[in-house]
Each structure stands twice: as structure tokens, then as C-alpha cells.
DRENVEXFI-722639 format. One line per 10 residues: number of its first residue (from 0); for each residue x, y, z of C-alpha. Coordinates in steps of 0.2 Angstrom, whole numbers. Example, Ala and Ser with C-alpha at 12.3 -4.5 7.8 and 13.67 -1.06 7.14 Angstrom:
BEGIN
0	62,-22,39; 68,-5,36
% end
This chain:
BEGIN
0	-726,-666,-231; -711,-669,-219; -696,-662,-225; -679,-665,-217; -661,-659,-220; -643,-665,-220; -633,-650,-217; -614,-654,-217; -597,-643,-217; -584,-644,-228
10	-572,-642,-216; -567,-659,-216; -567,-678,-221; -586,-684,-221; -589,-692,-205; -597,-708,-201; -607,-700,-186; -614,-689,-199; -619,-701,-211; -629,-712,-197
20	-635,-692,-194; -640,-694,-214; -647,-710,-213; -658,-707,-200; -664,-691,-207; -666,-700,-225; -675,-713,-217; -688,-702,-206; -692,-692,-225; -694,-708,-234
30	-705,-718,-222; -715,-703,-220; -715,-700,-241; -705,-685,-237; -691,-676,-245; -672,-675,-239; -662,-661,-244; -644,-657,-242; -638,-641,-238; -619,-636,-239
40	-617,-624,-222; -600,-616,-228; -601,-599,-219; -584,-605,-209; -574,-598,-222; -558,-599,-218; -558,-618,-216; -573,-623,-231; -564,-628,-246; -571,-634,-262
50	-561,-650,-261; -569,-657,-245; -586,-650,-253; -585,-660,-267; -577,-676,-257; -594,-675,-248; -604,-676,-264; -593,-691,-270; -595,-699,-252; -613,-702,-254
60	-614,-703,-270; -604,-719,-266; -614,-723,-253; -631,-722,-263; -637,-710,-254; -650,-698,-264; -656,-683,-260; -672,-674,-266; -665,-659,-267; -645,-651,-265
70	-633,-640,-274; -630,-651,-287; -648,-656,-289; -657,-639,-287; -675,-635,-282; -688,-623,-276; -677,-615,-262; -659,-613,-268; -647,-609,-266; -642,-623,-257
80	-624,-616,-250; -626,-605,-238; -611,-593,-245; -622,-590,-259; -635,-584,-245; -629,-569,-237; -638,-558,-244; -655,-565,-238; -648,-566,-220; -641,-552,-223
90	-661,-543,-224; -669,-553,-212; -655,-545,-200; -662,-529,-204; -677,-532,-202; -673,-537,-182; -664,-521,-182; -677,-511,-190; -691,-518,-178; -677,-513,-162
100	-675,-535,-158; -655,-532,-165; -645,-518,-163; -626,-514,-168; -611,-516,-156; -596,-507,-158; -581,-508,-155; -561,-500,-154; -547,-508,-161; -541,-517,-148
110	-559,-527,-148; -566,-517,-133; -585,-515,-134; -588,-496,-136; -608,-492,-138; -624,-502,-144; -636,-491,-158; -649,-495,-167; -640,-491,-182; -625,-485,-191
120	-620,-466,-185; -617,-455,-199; -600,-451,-193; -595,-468,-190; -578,-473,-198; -571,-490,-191; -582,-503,-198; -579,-513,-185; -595,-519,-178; -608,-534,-174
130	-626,-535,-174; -632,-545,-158; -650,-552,-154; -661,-546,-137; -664,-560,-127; -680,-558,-118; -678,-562,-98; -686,-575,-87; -694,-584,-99; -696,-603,-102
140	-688,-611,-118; -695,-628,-123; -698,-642,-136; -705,-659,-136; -690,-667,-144; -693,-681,-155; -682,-694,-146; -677,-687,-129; -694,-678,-123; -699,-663,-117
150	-682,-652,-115; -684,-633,-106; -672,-618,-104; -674,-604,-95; -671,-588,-107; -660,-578,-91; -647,-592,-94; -644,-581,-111; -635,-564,-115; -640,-556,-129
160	-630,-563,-142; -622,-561,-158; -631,-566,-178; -618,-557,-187; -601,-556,-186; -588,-542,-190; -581,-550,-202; -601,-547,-211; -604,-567,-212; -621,-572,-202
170	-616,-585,-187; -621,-604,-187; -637,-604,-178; -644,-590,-186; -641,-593,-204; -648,-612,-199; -664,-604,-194; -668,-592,-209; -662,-609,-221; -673,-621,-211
180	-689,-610,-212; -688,-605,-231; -683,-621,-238; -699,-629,-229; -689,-639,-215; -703,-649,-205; -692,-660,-195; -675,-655,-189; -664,-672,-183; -647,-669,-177
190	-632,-674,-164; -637,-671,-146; -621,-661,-147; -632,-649,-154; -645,-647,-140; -635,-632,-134; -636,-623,-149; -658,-627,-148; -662,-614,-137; -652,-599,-145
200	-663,-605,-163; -679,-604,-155; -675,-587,-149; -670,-582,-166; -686,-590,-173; -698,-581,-161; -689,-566,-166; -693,-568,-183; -710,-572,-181; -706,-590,-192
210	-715,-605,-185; -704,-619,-177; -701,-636,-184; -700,-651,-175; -683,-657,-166; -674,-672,-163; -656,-675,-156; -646,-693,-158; -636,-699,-146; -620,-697,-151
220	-610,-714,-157; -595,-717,-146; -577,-726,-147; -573,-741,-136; -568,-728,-123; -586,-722,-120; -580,-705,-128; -586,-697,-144; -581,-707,-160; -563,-698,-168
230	-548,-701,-176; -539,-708,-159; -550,-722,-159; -547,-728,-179; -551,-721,-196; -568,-713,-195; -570,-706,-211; -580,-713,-227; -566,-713,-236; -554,-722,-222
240	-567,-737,-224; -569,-734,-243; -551,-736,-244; -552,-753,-230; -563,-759,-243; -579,-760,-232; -595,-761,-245; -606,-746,-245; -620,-758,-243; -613,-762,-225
250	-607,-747,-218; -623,-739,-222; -632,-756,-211; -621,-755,-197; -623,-736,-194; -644,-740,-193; -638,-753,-180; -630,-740,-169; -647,-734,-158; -659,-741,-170
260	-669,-757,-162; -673,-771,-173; -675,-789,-176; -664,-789,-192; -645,-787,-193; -643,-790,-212; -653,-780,-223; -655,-769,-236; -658,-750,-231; -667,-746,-245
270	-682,-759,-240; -679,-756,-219; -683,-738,-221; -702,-744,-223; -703,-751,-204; -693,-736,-197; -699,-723,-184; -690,-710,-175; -695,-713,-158; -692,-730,-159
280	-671,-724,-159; -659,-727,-144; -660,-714,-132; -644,-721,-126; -627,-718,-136; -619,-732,-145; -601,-738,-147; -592,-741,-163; -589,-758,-166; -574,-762,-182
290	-577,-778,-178; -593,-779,-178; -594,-768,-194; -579,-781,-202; -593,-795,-199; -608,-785,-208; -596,-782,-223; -592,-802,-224; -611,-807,-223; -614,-794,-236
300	-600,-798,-245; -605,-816,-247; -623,-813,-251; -620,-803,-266; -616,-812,-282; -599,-813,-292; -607,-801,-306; -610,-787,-292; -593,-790,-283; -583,-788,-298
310	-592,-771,-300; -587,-766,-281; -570,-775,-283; -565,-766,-299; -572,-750,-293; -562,-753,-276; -545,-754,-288; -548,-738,-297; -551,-730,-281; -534,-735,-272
320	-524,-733,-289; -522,-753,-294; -522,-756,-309; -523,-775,-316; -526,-778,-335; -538,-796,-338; -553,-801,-341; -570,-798,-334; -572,-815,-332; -556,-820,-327
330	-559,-807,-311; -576,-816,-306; -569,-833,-308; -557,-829,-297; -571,-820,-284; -581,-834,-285; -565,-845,-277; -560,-832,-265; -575,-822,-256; -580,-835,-247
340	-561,-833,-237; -563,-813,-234; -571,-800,-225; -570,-784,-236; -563,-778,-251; -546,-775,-247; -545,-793,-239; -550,-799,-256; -537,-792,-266; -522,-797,-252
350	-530,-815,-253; -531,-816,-273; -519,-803,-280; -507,-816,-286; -520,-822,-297; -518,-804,-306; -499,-805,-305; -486,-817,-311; -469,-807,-304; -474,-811,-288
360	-462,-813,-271; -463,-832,-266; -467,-835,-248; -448,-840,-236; -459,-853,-227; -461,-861,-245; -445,-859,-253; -438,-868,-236; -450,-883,-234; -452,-886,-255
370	-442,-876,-266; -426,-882,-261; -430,-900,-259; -421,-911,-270; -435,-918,-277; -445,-903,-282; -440,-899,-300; -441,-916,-304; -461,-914,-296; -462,-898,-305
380	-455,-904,-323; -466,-922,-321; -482,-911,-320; -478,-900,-333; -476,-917,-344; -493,-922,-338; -504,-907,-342; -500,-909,-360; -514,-922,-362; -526,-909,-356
390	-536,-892,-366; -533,-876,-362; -550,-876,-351; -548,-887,-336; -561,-891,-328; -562,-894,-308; -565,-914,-311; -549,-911,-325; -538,-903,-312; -542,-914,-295
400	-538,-929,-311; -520,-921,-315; -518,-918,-295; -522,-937,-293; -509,-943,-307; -494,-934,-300; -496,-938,-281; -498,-956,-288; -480,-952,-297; -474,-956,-280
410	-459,-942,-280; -462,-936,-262; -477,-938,-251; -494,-933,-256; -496,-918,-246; -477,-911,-252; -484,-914,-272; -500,-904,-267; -492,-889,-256; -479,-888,-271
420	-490,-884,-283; -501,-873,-274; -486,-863,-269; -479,-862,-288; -494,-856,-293; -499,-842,-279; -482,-839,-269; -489,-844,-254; -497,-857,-245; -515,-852,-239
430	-527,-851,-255; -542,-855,-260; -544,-871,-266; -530,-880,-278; -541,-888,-289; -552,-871,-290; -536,-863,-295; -530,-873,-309; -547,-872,-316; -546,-853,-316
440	-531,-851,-323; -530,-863,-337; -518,-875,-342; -505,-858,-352; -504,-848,-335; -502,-864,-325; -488,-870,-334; -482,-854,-336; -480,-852,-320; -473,-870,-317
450	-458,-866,-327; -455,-849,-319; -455,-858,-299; -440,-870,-305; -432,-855,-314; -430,-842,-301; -438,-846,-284
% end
């Protein structure tokens, strides 16, 4: 069975190059009816926290993103955060130093190297020490790597090097190692970033007499500046577009555009997986588009229906601390009127937020061309009059009826009477449509807020 891992840091803010990273490998297990686990690789200790740990765990939970196997989850081969771990590094260190393929370096307080042994003199005081691996000469390093081909390194281009540090935590590429072999990792897809760090694994690996697992380096997704994706080039976290109000439905599409080929832009990951292959990846990086990530999100924004928006929507609120307090209903109404107008959640609620609110700021471009006409109380006041022939409920034929019967009032030109009342109901002048919005609201929040325009605007 193919088994791969994502093995993230909590050092920092879940990236989006690591989720593609993720993605890719979650997409490899499960068109393969492999596993996935995640592995928290926490042995930077002075920079892991427990806060970006769980921030991870809430990112892809977000982004429905499931793993077979993690620290929450369990399974057969946990742990799953390596500072739980160090004490089974810890013996497969010895056992290199036992069979003379690590030895200890020491040093003076100053830092300077003072002898190599092959163990621990008796009458040694100053803990001070490192264990470093022997690097065999001359001797040809290679893998067929899943996505860029064979790759070779020639062993003399190493020093011996150190696995555990004197601070007693095991380094990077060897804890990687020892976690990949006995957690059953077949597969291992990264970064090309982390092509240099390869070599010095398979060394470890041959030294421990563990078979090697298969390896595969993504090109790295870059910003418009052809340089590797950071914060100088806009928000790259998951929670920077969680926050912009991008669905995790789209983010999760884009990033499978970036270096996958396929005929498809808009789709469902959970169905793509089925026709995705590893080789068939870019071997060529990929720039970061928000634009183009702003148009996935409006496609998939529109497809979904007002039901499933109104989950993401309210769930978006809760998120960014707004609070509004209506119905259920009353929110997909509104959806329903507006998502056609917007690209993302965060665009949604700027477009419709004055549906939610009634102590709104009314726009300076309509107080100036309608408020303060001479005729617009008496517009205001005629239409309040007429709505009393109507239900609560108004329907759309209803509300375009109770439009028709004002302008034909004749107070001011047809287009002042319907920018009037769109403006006393919203603030502003761009919204979705008039008679869509009378219907929504119902003739008690219309009126309501007919009489509060000639009071205080």
C-alpha cells in the first residue's frame, strides 16, 4: 500500500505552498487507495508552539482536508509529534555509534572541536558534545525521482555530518528518516527545496540498513516576481485568505492548478483525485495568481446553492468576529440577491451588510443628488402612504407594482423616485436589485427605514 506524509512545523502560519505540498500528497495516496498521514516535526523547539500546532489542525480541518492517520487521529505508528520521539532516535543513534558509523564530537566552551570517540570517556565532565554520522567517500548518491528523473550526488561533496545535537534533540534529516521507515512511508513527495537535504537522508538510510522509499520534489510555486511565494508578495497563509473570505472549496482547486495539467479548471477535488498521477505534475514552477484565485472563488461561489452559502457565509462571520442577529432565511434571501454581484465571502458581506444593519452611514454621493432635493420627503412620505395597501410579504411582481405607482406619481423623474428609494433602503447606490430588495425585506423593515431616511439623512 502507498503510504505518504505531510509533515509540517509549527513554527509558523500554514502556508499555501504547503498545502498544494498536501494536496498533492493526499492526492497520489488516494488515487493510489493509499493512506496519508500527518506528522507534526516539532524538534525546533525554540520556535514550535502549541498555538501554530493547533492553527494547523484548524487550517485543514477547514479546508477538508482528512488524514488517515495524525496526532489527533492516532494509529499503528505514533506518536505522531516528533518531540514525543526522542527517545527512539535517540536508540537508533546508538546503535550507528555501537556499530562505529557515528561517533561523539567534543567540544570546549568556546565551541572549539576538541576530539572525536567512540564513546563517552569516563572522566568526561562538560556534556558538551555532538554525535556526527561517517560519510563514505567517492561514492555515487542516486534516486529516480518521481517527477524530475534520475538525480545523483557524489558522496565526497559531504563531510561527515551531525544527527544529534548538543542540545540532545536529533536534527531534521535524521529524525525524518527513522519517522518515515517506521511509520511505513512508501512515497515521500516534497518541495524541490528539499532536494539538498535528499542525499544526506540516503546516507542516513544506508546506515541504518532501512530500505528507501520513493521520492518526489514539486517545483516550488512562485510570486509574480518569479521568486518563491512570501509574505512580500501578499497574504500567503490559509488564514490570510480564510479571513479574505476565499471558499476552501477554491483555494484547494487553484492550488491543483499550479503544476498540475488538466482539461478542467472548476471541479471538485474530492472527485479529481480519481484521474491524478504524479508524473503527470509540472516540472516547471508555477506563479501565484490572486486574480486568478479571486475568479475560481466567484465560479465556485455561484455554483453552490444559497443553503450551502449561508453555511460558509455564517461560518465566515463567526470567524472575523461579526456578529448579526436574523433569521436563517432572511440571510439566504438575501444571498440569493447578491452572490451573483461578488467574488468571495468578504465581498459578499461589503456588498449586503446593510441588509443586516439599519444604523447605517448613507453614502455623500446620495445625500447630495437625492436627500437634499426639495422634492424627496414628499417622494419618501407619498411611498410610505402607498405601501399601506400591501401585506407584509411582498412579492417581486408586488414590489416592481408599488415602484410603478410612485414613479407614476410624477414628483421627480423616474430614475430620481427609483435611486431614492434604493438609496433609503441600502445607504448607497449600487445594490442588487430594487425590486429583489423590497421583497426581502418586507413591507415593516422597508417602511422602517423609509421613515428613518427623511429623519436623519
Amino acid at each position: 500500500m502507498i503510504r505518504t506524509r505531510f509533515a509540517p512545523s509549527p513554527t509558523g502560519y500554514l502556508h499555501v505552498g504547503g498545502v498544494r505540498t498536501a494536496l498533492f500528497n493526499w492526492y497520489h495516496a488516494k488515487s493510489n487507495n493509499g493512506k496519508i498521514i500527518l506528522r507534526i516535526e516539532d524538534t525546533d523547539t525554540k520556535r514550535s508552539t502549541e498555538e501554530f500546532e493547533n492553527l494547523i489542525y484548524e487550517d485543514f480541518d477547514w479546508l477538508g482536508m482528512d488524514f488517515d492517520e495524525s496526532p489527533k487521529k492516532g494509529g499503528d505508528y505514533g506518536p505522531y509529534k516528533q518531540s514525543y520521539r526522542y527517545d527512539i532516535y535517540k536508540r537508533y543513534i546508538n546503535n550507528l555509534i555501537e556499530e562505529e558509523k557515528a561517533y561523539y564530537v567534543f567540544y570546549d566552551k568556546s565551541g572549539e572541536e576538541i576530539g572525536n570517540f567512540a564513546k563517552i570517556p569516563e572522566n568526561y565532565a562538560n556534556k558538551n558534545y555532538t554525535v556526527k554520522i561517517k560519510v563514505e567517500k567517492n561514492k555515487e548518491i542516486k534516486w529516480n525521482d518521481l517527477l524530475k528523473g534520475e538525480i545523483s550526488f557524489n558522496s565526497s561533496d559531504f563531510e561527515d555530518f551531525i544527527i544529534l545535537r548538543s542540545n540532545g534533540v536529533p536534527v531534521y534529516n535524521f529524525t525524518v528518516v527513522v519517522d518515515d521507515h517506521l511509520m511505513g512511508i512508501t512515497d515521500v513527495i516534497r518541495g524541490e527545496d528539499h532536494i539538498s537535504n535528499t542525499p544526506k537522508q540516503i546516507i542516513i538510510y544506508e546506515a541504518l540498513g532501512f530500505s528507501k522509499p520513493k521520492f518526489g520534489h514539486l517545483p516550488l510555486i512562485l510570486g509574480e516576481d518569479k521568486t518563491p511565494l512570501s509574505k512580500r508578495h501578499g497574504g500567503v497563509s490559509v488564514s490570510y485568505f480564510r479571513e479574505e473570505g476565499i471558499l476552501p472549496e477554491a483555494l484547494l482547486n487553484y492550488l491543483s492548478l499550479l503544476g498540475w495539467n488538466n482539461e478542467e479548471e472548476i471541479y471538485d477535488v474530492r472527485e479529481k483525485y480519481k484521474n491524478f498521477n504524479i508524473r503527470d505534475v509540472s516540472k516547471r514552477s508555477s506563479v501565484f495568481d490572486y486574480e486568478k484565485l479571486k475568479w475560481v472563488n466567484e465560479k465556485t461561489l455561484r455554483s453552490m446553492d444559497e443553503e450551502k452559502v449561508s453555511k460558509k457565509f455564517l461560518e465566515w462571520l463567526k470567524f472575523v468576529g461579526i456578529k448579526i442577529n436574523v433569521e436563517e432565511n432572511y440571510i439566504k434571501d438575501v444571498i440569493s440577491i447578491s452572490k451573483e454581484k461578488v467574488q468571495d465571502l468578504k465581498g459578499l458581506w461589503e456588498f449586503s451588510k446593510n441588509y443586516f444593519y439599519d444604523d447605517f452611514e448613507y453614502e455623500e454621493k446620495y445625500k447630495e443628488k437625492f436627500v437634499k432635493k426639495e422634492w424627496f420627503e414628499e417622494l419618501i412620505n407619498i411611498a410610505i402612504i402607498l405601501l399601506e395597501d400591501y401585506d407584509e410579504k411582498i412579492s417581486l411582481t408586488q414590489a416592481e407594482e408599488f415602484m410603478k405607482s410612485l414613479a407614476e406619481k410624477k414628483i421627480t423623474g423616474k430614475k430620481n423616485t427609483y435611486q431614492s428609494i434604493r438609496g433609503a433602503l441600502l445607504g448607497k447606490l449600487v445594490t442588487p436589485g430594487l425590486y429583489e430588495t423590497i421583497s426581502v425585506m418586507g413591507k415593516k423593515e422597508v417602511v422602517k427605514r423609509l421613515r428613518r431616511v427623511v429623519k436623519g439623512a
